[in-house]
MARZAKE-908393 format. One record per residue: x, y, z of N, C-alpha, C in turn; residue in one letter. Coordinates in steps of 0.001 Angstrom, whole numbers, plus 500000, padded with zeros to 6 digits. Example, Ala and Ser with C-alpha at 12.3 -4.5 7.8 and 13.67 -1.06 7.14 Angstrom:
BEGIN
513190494310507800512300495500507800513200496700507800a;512850497750507080513670498940507140512900500030507870s;
end
This chain:
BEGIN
065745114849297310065356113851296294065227114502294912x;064890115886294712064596116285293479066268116949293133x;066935117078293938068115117363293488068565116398292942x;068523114773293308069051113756293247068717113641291212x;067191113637291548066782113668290211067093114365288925x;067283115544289208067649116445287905069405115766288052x;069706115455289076071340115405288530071574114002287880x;070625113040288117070615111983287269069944112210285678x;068934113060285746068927113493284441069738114281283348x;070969114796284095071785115561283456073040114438283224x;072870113677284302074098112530283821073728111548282582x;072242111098282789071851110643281436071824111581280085x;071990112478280283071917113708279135073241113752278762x;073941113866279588075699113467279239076150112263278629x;075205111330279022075772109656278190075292110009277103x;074044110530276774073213110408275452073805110830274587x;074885112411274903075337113111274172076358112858273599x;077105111809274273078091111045273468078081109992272621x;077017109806272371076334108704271742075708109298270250x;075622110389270111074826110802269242075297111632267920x;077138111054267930077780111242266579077281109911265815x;076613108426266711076697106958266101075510107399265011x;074296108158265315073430108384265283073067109209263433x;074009110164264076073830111674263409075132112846262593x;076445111575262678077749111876262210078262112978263207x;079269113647262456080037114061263575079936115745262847x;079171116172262023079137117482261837078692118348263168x;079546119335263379079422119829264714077830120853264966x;077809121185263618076069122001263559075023121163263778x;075101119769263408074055118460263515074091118518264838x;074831118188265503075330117534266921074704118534267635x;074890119928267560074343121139268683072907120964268128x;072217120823266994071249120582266783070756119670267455x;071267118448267216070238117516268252070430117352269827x;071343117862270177071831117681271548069951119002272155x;069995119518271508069433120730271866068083120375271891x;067616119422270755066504118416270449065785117586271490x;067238116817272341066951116188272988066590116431274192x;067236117749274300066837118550275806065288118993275994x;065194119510274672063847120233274593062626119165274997x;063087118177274068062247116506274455062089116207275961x;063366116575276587062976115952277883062207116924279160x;062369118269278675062129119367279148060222119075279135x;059987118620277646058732118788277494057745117306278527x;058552116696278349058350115137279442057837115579280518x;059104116570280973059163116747282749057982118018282459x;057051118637281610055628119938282047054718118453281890x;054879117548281072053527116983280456053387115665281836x;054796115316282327054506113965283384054934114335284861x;055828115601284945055992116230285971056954114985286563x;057917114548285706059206113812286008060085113430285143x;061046113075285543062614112802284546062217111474283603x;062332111812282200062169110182281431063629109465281590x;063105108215281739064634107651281732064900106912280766x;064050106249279549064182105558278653064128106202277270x;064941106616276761065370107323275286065355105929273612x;064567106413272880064453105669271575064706106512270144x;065510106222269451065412106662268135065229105632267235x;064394106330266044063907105254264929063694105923263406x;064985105888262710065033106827261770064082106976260340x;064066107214259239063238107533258426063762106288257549x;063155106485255959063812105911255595063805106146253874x;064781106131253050064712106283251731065061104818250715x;064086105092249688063885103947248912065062104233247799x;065943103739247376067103103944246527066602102821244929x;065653101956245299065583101042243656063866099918244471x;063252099583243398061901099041243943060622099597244062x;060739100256243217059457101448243409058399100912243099x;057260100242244443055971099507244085056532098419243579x;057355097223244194057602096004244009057495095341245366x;057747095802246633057692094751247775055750094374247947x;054349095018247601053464094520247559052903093535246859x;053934093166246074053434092274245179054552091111245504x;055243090943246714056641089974246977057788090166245707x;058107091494245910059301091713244791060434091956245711x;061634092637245110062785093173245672062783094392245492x;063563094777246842063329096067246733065139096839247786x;065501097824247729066498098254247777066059099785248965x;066929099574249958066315101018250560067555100947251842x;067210102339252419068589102492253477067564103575254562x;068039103516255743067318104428256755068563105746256425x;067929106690256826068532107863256920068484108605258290x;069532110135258937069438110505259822068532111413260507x;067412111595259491066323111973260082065463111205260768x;065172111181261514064331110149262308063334110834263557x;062569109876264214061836110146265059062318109732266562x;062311110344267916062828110062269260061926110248269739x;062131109533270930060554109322272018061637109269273623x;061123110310274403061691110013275946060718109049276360x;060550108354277501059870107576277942059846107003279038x;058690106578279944058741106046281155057724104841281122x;057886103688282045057003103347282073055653103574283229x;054372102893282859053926103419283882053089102089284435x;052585102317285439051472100879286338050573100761286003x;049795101389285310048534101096284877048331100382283398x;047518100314282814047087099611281552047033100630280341x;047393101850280366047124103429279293048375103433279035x;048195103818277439049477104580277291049054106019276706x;049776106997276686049848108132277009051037109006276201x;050414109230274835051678109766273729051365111135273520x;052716112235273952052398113470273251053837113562272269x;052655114364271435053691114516270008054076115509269792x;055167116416269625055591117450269524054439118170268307x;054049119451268321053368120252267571051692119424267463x;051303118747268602050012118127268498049911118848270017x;048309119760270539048042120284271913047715118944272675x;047030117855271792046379117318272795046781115586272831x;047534114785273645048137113597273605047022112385273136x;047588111555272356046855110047272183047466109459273000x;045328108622273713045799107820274631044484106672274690x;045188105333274609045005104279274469044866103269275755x;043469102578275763043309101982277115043868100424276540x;044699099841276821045575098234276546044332097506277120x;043413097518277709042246096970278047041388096677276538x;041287097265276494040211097523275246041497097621273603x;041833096886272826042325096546272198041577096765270463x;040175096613270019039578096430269288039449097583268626x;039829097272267515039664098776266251038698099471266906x;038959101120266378038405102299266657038077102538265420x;036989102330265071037149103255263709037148104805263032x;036441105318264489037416107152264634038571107410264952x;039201106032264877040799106279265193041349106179263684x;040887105777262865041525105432261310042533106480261221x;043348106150260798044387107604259913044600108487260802x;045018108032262581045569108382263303046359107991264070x;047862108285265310048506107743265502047782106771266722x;046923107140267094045851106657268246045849104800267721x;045540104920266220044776103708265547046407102441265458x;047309103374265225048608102729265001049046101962266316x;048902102569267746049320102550269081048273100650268975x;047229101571269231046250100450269304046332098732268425x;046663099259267187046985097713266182048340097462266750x;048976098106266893050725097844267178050407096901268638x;049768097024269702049800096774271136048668095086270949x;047436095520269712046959093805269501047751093308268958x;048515093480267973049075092213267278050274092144268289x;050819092392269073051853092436269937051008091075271203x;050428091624271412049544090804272564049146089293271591x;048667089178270557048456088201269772049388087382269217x;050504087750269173051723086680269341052008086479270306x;051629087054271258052248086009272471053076087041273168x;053244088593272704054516089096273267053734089728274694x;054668090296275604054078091293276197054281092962275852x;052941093354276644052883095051276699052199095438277822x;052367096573278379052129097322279423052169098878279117x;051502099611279832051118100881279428053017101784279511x;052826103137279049053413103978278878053561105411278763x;054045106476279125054051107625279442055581108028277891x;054975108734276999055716109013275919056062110513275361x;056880111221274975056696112486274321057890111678273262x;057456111968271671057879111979270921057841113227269932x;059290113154269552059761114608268078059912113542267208x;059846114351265747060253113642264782060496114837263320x;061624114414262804061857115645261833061664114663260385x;061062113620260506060855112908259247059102113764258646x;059527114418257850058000115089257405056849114070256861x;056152114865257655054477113761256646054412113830255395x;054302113043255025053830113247253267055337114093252346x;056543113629253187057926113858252625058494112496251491x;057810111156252011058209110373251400059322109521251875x;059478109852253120060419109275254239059875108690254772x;058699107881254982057965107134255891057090107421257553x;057227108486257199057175108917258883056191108269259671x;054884107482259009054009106383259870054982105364259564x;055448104801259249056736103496259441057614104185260568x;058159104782260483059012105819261363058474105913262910x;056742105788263074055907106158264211055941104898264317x;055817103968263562055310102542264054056466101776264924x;057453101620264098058906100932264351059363101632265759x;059281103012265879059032103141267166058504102976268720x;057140102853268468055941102127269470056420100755269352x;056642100142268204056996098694268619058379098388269719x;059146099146269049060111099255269923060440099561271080x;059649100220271914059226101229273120058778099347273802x;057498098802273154057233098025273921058249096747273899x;058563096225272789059798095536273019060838095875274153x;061417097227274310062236097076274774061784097620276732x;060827097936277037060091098091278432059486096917278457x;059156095917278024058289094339278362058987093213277984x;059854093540276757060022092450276615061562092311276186x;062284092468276985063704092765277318064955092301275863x;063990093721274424064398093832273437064377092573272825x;064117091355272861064019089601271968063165090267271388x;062600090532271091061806090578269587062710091333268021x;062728090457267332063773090681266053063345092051265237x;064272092445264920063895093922264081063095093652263544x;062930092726262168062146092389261156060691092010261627x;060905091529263028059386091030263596058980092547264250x;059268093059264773058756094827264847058414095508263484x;059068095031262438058532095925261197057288095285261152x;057514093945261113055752093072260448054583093650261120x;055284093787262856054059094260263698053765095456263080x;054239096471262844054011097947262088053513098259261342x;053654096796259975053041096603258922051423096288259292x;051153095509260271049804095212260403049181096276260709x;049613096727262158049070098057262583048805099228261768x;049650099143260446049089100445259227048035099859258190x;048221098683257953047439097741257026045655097846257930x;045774097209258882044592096949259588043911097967260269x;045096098698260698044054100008261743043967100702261333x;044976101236260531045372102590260084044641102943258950x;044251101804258117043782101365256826044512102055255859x;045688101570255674046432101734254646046776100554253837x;046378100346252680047679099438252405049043099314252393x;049848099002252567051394098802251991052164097813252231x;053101097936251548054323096578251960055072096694253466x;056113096176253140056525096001254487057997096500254028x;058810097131253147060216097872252836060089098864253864x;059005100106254317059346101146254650059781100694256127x;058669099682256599059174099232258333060632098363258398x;061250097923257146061740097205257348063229097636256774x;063602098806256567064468099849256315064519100608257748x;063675100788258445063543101518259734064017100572260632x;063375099832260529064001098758261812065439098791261713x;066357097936260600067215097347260119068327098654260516x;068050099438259258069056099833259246070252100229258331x;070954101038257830072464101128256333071314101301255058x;071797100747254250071522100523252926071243098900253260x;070396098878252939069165097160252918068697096667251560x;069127095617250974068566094668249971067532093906250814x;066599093696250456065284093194251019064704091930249863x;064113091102250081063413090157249121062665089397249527x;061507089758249250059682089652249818059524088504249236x;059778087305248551059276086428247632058391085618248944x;059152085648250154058130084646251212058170086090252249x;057084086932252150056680088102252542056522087992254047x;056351087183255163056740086955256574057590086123256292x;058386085880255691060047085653256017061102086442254630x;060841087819254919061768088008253819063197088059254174x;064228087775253084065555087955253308066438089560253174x;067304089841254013067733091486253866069153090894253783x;070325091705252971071283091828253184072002093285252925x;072616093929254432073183094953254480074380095421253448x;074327096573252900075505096552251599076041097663252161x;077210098037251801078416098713252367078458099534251128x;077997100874251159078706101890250387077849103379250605x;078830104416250331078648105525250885078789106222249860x;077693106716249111077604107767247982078710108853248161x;078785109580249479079722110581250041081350110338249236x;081334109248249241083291108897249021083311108946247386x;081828109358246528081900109322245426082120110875244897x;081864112136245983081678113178246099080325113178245582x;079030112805245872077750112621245456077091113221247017x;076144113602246697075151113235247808073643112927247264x;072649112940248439071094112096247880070293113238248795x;069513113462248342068449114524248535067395114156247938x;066507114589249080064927114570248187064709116046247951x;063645116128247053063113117615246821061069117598246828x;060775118514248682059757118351248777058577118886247841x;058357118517247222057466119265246176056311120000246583x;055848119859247905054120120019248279053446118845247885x;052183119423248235050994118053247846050960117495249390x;049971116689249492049576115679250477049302114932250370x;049610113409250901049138112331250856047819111992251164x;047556112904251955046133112601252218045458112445251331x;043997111328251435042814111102250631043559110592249360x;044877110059249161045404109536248321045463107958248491x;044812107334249124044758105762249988044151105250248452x;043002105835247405042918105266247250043652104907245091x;044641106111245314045846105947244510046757104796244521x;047249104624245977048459103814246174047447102056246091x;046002101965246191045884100988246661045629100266245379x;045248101242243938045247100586242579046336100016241733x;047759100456242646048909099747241867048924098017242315x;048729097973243947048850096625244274047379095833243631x;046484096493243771045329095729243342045738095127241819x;045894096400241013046140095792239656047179095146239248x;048411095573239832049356094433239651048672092941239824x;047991092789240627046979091281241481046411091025240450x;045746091957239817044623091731238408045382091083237784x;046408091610237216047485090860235982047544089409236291x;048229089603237291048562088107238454047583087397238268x;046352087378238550045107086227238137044745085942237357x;045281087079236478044547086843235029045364085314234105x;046492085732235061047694084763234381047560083459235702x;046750083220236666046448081965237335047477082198238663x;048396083394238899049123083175239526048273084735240823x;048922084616242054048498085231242960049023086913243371x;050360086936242740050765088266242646051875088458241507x;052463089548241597053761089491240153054794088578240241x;054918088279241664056423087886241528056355086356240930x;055412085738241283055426084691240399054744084710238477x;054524085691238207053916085378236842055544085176236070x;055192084487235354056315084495234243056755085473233268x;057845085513232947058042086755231953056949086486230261x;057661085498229975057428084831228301055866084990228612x;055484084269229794053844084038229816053243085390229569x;053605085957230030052974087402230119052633088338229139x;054002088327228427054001088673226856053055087561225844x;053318086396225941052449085858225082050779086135225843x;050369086394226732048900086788226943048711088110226831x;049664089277226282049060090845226189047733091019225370x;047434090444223965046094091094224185044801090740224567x;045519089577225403044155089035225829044049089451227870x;045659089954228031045515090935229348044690092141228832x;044753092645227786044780094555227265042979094181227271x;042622093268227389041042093144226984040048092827228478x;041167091991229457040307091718230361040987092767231483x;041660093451231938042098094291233000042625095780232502x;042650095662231398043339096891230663044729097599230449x;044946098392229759046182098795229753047428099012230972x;046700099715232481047157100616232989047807099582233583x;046663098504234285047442097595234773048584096392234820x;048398096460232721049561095511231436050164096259232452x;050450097648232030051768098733232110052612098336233638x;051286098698234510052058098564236152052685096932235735x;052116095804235676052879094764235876054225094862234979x;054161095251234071055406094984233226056551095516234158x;056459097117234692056592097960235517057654097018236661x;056492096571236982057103095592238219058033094063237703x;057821093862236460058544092801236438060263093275235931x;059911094870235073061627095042234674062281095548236290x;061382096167236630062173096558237874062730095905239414x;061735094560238980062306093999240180063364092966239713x;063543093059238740065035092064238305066458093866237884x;065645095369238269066697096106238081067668096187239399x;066488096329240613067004095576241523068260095106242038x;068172093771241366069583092909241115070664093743240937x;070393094390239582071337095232239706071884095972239801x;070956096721240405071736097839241230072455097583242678x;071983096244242692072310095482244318073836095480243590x;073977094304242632075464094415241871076080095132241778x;075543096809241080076399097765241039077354098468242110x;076545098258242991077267098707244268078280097735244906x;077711097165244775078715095395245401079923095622244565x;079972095959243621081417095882242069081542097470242752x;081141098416243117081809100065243081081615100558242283x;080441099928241035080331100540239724079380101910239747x;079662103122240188078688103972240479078111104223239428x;078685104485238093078077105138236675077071103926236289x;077051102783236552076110102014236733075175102130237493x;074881102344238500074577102693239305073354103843239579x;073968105190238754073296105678238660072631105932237212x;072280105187236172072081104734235037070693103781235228x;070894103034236401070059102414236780068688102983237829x;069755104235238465068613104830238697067344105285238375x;068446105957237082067315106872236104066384106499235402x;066838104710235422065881103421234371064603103594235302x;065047103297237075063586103338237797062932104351237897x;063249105379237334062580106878237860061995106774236527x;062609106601235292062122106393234108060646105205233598x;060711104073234470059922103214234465058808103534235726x;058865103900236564057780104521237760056926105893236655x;057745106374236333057032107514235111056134107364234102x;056355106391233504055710105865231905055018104874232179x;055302103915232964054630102731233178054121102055234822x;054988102707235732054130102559236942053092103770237186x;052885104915236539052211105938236293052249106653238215x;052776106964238949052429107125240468052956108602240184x;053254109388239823053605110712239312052305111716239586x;051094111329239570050273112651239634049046112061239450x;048056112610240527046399111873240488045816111878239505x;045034111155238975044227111486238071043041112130238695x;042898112169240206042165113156240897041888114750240444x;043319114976240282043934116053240332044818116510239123x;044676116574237931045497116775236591046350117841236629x;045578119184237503045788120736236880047549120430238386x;047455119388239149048351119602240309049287118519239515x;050562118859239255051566117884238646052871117952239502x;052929118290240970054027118952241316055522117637241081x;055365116727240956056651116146240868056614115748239527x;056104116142238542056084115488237100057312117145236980x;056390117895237439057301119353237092058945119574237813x;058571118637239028060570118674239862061268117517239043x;060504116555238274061180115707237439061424116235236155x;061121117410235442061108117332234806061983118952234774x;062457118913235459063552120348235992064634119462236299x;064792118391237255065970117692237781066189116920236266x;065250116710235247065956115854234122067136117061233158x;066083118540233458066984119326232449068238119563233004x;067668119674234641069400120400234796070528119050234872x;069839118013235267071260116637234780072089116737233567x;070671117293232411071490117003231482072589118071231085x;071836118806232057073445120076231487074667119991232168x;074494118967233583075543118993234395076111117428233473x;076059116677233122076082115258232861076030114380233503x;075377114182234634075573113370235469074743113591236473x;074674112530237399073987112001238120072476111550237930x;071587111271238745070376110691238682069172111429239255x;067592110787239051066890111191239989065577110006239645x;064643110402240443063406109619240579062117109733241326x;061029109450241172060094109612242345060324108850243093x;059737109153244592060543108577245617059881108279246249x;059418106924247010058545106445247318057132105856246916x;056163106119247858054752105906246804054389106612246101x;054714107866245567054218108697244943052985109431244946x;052563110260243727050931110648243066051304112193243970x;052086112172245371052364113355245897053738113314246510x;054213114584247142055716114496248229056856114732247653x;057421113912247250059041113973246787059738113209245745x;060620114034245349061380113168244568062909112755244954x;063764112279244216064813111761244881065974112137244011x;067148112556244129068128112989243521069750112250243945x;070540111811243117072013111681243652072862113361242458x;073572113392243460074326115185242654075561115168243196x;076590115398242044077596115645242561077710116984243441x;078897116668244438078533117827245117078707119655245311x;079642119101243573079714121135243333078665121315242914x;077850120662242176076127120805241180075362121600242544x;075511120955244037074413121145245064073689122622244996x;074715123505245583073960124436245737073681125200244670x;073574124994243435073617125490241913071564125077241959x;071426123659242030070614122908242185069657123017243058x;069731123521244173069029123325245833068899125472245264x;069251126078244932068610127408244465067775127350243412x;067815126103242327066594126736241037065900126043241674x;065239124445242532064697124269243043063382124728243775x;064299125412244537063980126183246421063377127247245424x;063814127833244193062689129461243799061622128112243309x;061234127270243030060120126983242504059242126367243617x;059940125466244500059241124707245271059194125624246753x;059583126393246851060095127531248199061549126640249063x;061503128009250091062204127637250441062486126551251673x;063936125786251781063802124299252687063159123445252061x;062482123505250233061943122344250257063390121259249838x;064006121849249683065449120898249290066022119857250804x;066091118412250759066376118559252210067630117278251785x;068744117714252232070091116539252097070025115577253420x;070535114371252605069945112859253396071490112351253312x;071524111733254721072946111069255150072409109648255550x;073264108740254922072634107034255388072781107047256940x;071563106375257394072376105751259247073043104251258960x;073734104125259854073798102793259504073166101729260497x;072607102175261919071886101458262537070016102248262442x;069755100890262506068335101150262821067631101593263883x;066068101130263946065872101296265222066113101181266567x;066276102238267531067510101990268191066891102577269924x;067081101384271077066995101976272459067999102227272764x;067927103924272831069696105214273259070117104286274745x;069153103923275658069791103106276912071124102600276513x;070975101668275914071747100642275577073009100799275312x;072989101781274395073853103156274081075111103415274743x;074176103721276106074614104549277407075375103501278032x;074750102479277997075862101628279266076808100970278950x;
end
C-alpha cells in the first residue's frame, strides 16, 4: 500500500510538472526552480501529516500598474497578478480543525470551525484570516470543513505584492474548491478575503489586491458599486515592447503602519461629507473646487490634497486603460509617471510622518527619477499602499542590469526583483491535471 502511494504521488508530481510552464512561463531556470518548490512542499506535507497531499493550489501575488488609493473610496483601479505567488499542498480531513503550516513558521495555525468568533490574539495573524475567511464563508450560506495544509509563498511581506491577499484568495479557495465543488465566483472569494482582512485581521483596505489575485492578466476593475464591481481583462505584454516591470524592495515594514494606510480612506471620507456625499467617487469635480476654502478650513489641507489625488487619478485610470487598448506605450508610460507623480505630492503615502529620518522609497524614487532621465525613458512609482516596501519600475531592457546594480549597492542585494504578468488567477493545480 505505501508503495502504491508514493507511486501515485510521483504520478501526480508528473501531471503537476507539466502544467507549470501555464503558471510560470517556459524559462527553463524558473521551471527547475519550481518543480523543485513543489517537491520540497510535498516532502514537507508527508514529515508534518505523515501522508501524500493530493490537492495542489496556486494563488499568485499581485501588482498595481495605475489607482493608487482609489478602489477605497469606489474608484478605478488597474492591476495584473504576477508569477510570484503562494502554493498550498493539501488534504482534506474529518474533523472540524484546520491545520496550516507555513513554510519558515516552527509552529502551524490551527483553527477549531466550531468556534468561529473573532480572536482578538489572533489580530494581524494568519490564524485571524483562516478564521474570518471560514465565518463569512459559513454566513453566506457556503460550505466548509476542516483541512490539513502546508503552504510556500515567495510573494514577500511588506514587498507590496499583497501577500495577505495572496494568503487569503488562497484559503478561500482551498475551501471552495474541497466543499464546494469550485461554484463560488473568483470575485466572490476576493470579497470573502476582503472581509476576513477588514474584520479579523483589522486592516482596512479595498478589495483590488483580492481581486487581481483571484482574477487574474492585467485587470481593469471599477468599484463604483463596491460588491458588484466590474473587471475587464486587457491583453498586453510589456515584454513585446522590450520593457520589463520590477519592483525595487526598499526595506521598511509595514508593520504598525495600519494606522497610515487607514488616514487616506478616512480622509478622502472627510472631503466626501464635507461635500454631502459618502465617498470620492461621487463628489463632483466643479463642486469641489468651488468649496476649497471652505474644505482647507473644516478638514484641512492633507485631506483637500488626498481627494483631489483621487479624483485626477481615478479618471487617469481611463487612460491608461485606453493606452493600452490603442498600443500606445509612450502614453502609457507618461501616465505612469503622472501616478507616481500624484501619489508623491498629493496622495503623500511615500514616508511616515512616524518616521521622517526613514525615507526609503522617497530616496529609490528619487534615484529611479535620475537615472530615467538619463536613459529617456521609461517610468516608475510607489507601488501599492505605500509609507513602506516598494516601488515600481517599467525599463527598457538593455537599462536592466545597468539599473538592478546602482540599486542593489544602495538597497542590498536581491532587493531588485523582475515581475512577469500571469495570466490566470487563482488556481486548483487538480484541475490542471486532468
Amino acid at each position: 500500500m505505501e508503495l502504491l502511494r508514493k507511486k501515485d504521488l510521483t504520478m501526480r508530481m508528473l501531471d503537476l510538472k507539466k502544467q507549470l510552464p501555464l503558471l510560470y512561463g517556459k524559462n527553463r531556470d524558473e521551471l527547475i526552480y519550481q518543480e523543485t518548490r513543489y517537491q520540497k512542499l510535498a516532502q514537507l506535507f508527508r514529515k508534518q501529516f505523515n501522508e501524500a497531499p493530493r490537492h495542489w493550489f496556486s494563488t499568485p501575488g499581485r501588482t498595481e500598474l495605475g489607482g493608487n488609493h482609489t478602489d477605497h473610496n469606489h474608484g478605478r483601479v488597474l492591476a495584473a497578478s504576477v508569477h510570484l505567488d503562494a502554493i498550498a499542498a493539501v488534504n482534506p480531513s474529518d474533523d472540524q480543525q484546520v491545520t496550516l503550516f507555513s513554510e519558515g513558521y516552527d509552529q502551524p495555525f490551527v483553527i477549531d470551525l466550531n468556534n468561529l468568533n473573532k480572536v482578538e490574539d489572533e489580530v494581524g495573524t494568519t490564524s485571524a484570516l483562516l478564521r474570518g475567511i471560514a465565518f463569512r464563508m459559513r454566513e453566506l450560506g457556503y460550505r466548509i470543513g476542516g483541512f490539513k495544509a502546508c503552504v510556500a509563498s515567495n510573494v514577500m511581506p511588506g514587498s507590496g505584492l499583497s501577500s495577505s491577499a495572496t494568503i487569503e484568495v488562497l484559503i478561500g479557495t482551498i475551501f471552495n474548491h474541497l466543499y464546494n465543488n469550485g461554484q463560488i465566483a473568483a470575485e466572490e472569494v476576493a470579497k470573502i478575503g476582503q472581509f476576513a482582512e477588514n474584520v479579523y485581521f483589522d486592516k482596512p483596505c479595498g478589495l483590488m489586491d483580492q481581486m487581481a489575485c483571484a482574477t487574474g492578466g492585467i485587470i481593469y476593475i471599477d468599484f463604483k458599486e463596491p460588491q458588484r464591481p466590474t473587471f475587464q481583462k486587457i491583453d498586453f505584454d510589456f515584454e513585446r515592447y522590450d520593457y520589463r516591470l520590477l519592483v525595487v524592495n526598499t526595506g521598511g515594514s509595514h508593520a504598525d503602519l495600519t494606522a497610515d494606510y487607514a488616514s487616506i480612506p478616512h480622509e478622502m471620507r472627510q472631503v466626501a461629507s464635507a461635500l454631502g456625499q459618502k465617498v470620492c467617487r461621487e463628489v463632483d469635480e466643479d463642486t469641489f473646487f468651488r468649496a476649497l476654502p471652505q474644505l482647507r478650513k473644516k478638514v484641512g489641507d492633507r485631506a483637500v490634497l488626498r481627494a483631489f489625488h483621487f479624483i485626477r487619478e481615478n479618471q487617469r485610470v481611463l487612460e491608461q486603460v485606453k493606452a493600452l487598448h490603442d498600443k500606445d506605450f509612450d502614453l502609457f508610460l507618461k501616465l505612469m509617471n503622472e501616478s507616481g507623480n500624484s501619489s508623491f505630492k498629493w496622495l503623500q503615502n511615500i514616508f511616515t510622518s512616524q518616521q521622517i529620518n526613514e525615507q526609503n522609497l522617497t530616496l529609490a524614487l528619487a534615484l529611479t527619477e535620475d537615472y530615467l532621465a538619463k536613459v529617456g525613458r521609461g517610468a516608475c512609482r510607489v507601488h501599492g499602499g505605500g509609507f513602506a516596501g516598494t516601488i515600481q519600475a517599467l525599463l527598457p531592457v538593455q537599462a536592466l542590469d545597468d539599473y538592478i546594480d546602482k540599486m542593489e549597492y544602495v538597497f542590498g542585494k536581491n532587493s531588485v526583483s523582475l515581475l512577469k504578468i500571469r495570466s490566470i488567477g487563482t488556481q486548483y493545480l487538480n484541475l490542471l491535471m486532468e
